[in-house]
C-alpha positions in Angstrom: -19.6 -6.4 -52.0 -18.8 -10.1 -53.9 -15.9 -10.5 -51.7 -18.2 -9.2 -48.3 -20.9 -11.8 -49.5 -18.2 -14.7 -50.3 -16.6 -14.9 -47.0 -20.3 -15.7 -45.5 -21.2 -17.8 -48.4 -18.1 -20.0 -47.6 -19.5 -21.2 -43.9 -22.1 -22.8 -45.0 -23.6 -25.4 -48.1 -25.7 -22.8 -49.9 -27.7 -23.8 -52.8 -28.1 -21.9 -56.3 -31.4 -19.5 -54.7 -28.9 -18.6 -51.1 -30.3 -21.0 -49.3 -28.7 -23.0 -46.4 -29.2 -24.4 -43.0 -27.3 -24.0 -39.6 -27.3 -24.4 -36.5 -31.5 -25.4 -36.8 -32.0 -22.3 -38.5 -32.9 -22.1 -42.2 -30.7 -19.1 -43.6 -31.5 -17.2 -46.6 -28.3 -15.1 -47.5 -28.7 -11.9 -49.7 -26.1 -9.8 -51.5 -27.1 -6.3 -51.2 -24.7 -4.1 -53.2 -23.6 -0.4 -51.7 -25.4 2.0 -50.4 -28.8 2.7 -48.8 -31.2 1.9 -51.5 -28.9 -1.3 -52.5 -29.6 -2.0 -48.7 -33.2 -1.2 -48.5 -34.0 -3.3 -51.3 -32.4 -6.3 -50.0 -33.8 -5.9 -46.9 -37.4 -5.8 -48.9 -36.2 -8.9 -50.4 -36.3 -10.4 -46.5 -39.1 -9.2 -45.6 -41.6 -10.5 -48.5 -39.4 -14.1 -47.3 -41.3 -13.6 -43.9 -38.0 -14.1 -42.3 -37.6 -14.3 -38.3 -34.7 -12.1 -38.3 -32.8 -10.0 -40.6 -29.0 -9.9 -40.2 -27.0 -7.3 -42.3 -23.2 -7.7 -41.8 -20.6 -6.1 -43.7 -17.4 -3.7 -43.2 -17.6 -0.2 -41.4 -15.5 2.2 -40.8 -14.4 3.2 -37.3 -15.2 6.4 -36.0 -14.3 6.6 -32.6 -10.9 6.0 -30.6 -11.7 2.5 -28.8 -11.6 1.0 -32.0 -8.7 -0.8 -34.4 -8.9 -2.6 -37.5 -10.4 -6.2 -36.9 -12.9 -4.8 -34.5 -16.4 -6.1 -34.2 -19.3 -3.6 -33.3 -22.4 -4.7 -32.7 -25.2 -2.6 -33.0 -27.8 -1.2 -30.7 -29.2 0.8 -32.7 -28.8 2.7 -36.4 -29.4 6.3 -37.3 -28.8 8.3 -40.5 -26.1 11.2 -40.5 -26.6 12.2 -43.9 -30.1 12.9 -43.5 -32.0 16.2 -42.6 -35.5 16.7 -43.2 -35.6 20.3 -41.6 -37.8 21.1 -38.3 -39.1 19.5 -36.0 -37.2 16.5 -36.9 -33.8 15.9 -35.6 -30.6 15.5 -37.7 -30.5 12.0 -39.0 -34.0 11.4 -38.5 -36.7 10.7 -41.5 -39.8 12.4 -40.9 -42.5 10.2 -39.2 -39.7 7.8 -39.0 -37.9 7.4 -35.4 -34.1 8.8 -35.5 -32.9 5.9 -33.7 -33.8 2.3 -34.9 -33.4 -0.3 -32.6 -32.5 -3.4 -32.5 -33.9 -6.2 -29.8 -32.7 -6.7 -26.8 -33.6 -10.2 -26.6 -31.5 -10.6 -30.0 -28.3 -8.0 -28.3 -28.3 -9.8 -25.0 -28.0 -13.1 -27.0 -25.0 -12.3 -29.0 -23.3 -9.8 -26.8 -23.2 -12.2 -23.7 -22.0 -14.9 -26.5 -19.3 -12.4 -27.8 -18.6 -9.8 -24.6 -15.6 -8.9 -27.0 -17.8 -7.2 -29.5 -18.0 -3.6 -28.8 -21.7 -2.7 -29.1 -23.2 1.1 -29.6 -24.4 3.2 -32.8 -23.6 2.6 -36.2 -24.4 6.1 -38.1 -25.4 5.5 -42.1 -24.7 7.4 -45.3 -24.1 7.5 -49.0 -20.1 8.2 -48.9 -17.1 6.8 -48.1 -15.9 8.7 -45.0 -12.0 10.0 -45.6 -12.5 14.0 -44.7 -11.7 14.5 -40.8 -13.9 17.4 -41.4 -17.2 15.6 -41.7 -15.9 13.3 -39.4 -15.9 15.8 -36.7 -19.4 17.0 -37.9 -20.7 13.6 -37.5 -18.8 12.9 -34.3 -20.6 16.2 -33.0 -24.1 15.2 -34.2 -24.0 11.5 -32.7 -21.5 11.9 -29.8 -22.1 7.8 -29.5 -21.1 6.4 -32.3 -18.6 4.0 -33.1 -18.7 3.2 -36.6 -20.0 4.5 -40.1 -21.6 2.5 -43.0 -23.4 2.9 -45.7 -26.8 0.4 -45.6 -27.7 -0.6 -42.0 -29.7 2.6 -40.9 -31.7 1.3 -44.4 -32.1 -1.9 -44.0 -33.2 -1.1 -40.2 -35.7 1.5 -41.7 -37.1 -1.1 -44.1 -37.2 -3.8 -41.3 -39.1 -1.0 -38.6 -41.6 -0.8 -41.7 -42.2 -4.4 -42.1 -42.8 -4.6 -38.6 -39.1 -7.3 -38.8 -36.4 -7.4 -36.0 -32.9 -7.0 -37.6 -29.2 -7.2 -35.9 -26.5 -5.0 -37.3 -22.9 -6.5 -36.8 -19.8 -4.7 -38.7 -16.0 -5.8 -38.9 -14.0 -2.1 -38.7 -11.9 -2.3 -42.1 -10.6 0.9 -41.6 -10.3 3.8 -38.6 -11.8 6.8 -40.6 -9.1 9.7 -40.0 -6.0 7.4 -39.6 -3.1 8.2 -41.9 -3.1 5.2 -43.2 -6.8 4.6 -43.5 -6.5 4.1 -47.2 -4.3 1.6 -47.1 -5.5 0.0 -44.4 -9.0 -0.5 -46.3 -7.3 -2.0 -49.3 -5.3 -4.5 -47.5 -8.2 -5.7 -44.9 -9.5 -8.6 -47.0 -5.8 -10.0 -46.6 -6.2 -9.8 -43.1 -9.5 -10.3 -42.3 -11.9 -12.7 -44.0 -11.9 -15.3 -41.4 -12.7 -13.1 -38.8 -15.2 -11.7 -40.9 -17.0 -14.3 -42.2 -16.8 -16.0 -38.2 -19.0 -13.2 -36.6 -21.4 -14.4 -38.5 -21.3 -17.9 -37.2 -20.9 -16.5 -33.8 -24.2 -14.8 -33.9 -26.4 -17.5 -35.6 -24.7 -20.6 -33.7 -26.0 -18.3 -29.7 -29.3 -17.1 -31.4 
């Protein structure tokens, strides 16, 4: 979103083509839109740059007890839960894709022993807006593991696997999916939040 893409714009002295540099690395920033194909496509985008890295940051929502509004999850890995391509594969999983994609554990160890107070596990993509407790429980059953839902990184990790790219997934929780006042919650976040937001980003590119 604009006001997802602003908050990281504002760290740094970007030029007219998204273009900056920090911390001795030369950034390239990308605003991907919603959704998997928004977020495969921008991840494309990095890849044909021949980037080092690709980092996709955003909002999630929060899918599992240990986590509040404000929360940082890093990811160790990314799965689909929307997907099923029938047997043999598993749920989540594209066939002759993996089901889990994986981010480096050079790249994890860097930013988790820079920021121990990220929590760090699976973040589970899909096309929707999770509000029904319902599939929430569904999800919950299917990926026991997860922390947090989105709706690009399990695509932009599935472009970067194909590319042959590393990529770090690091969500702020905007909302804890099932809370009664989730709704709310989500539409009042970027009154709370965009510092914090916007500063995970510096955290990670200021250790890598």
């Amino acid at each position: 979103m604009q006001c997802e893409y602003d908050a990281v714009a504002s760290l740094y002295h970007f030029n007219s083509e998204g273009r900056a540099v920090a911390y001795g690395h030369d950034l390239m920033l990308i605003k991907s839109g919603i959704g998997k194909v928004n977020g495969a496509l921008a991840a494309m985008k990095a890849c044909l740059a021949n980037v080092d890295l690709v980092i996709n940051t955003g909002l999630a929502g929060g899918i599992d007890s240990c986590l509040s509004q404000g929360d940082i999850v890093l990811a160790d890995k990314t799965c689909y839960h929307d997907v099923w391509c029938g047997s043999p594969n598993e749920k989540g999983q594209v066939q002759d894709l993996p089901l889990y994609y994986e981010v480096p554990q050079k790249v994890l160890k860097a930013v988790s022993s820079a920021a121990p107070e990220f929590k760090t596990g699976l973040i589970v993509t899909g096309d929707v807006f999770l509000t029904d407790p319902i599939r929430l429980k569904e999800i919950k059953a299917d990926f026991k593991s997860a922390l947090a839902v989105d709706m690009e990184s399990a695509a932009v990790a599935q472009t970067c696997h194909i590319h042959h790219k590393p990529y770090l997934s690091l969500r702020i929780i905007s909302d804890v999916v099932g809370k009664e006042t989730q709704l709310n919650d989500y539409d009042n976040f970027w009154q709370n939040m965009p510092q914090k937001a916007s500063q995970m980003v510096d955290t990670v590119l200021k250790n890598l």
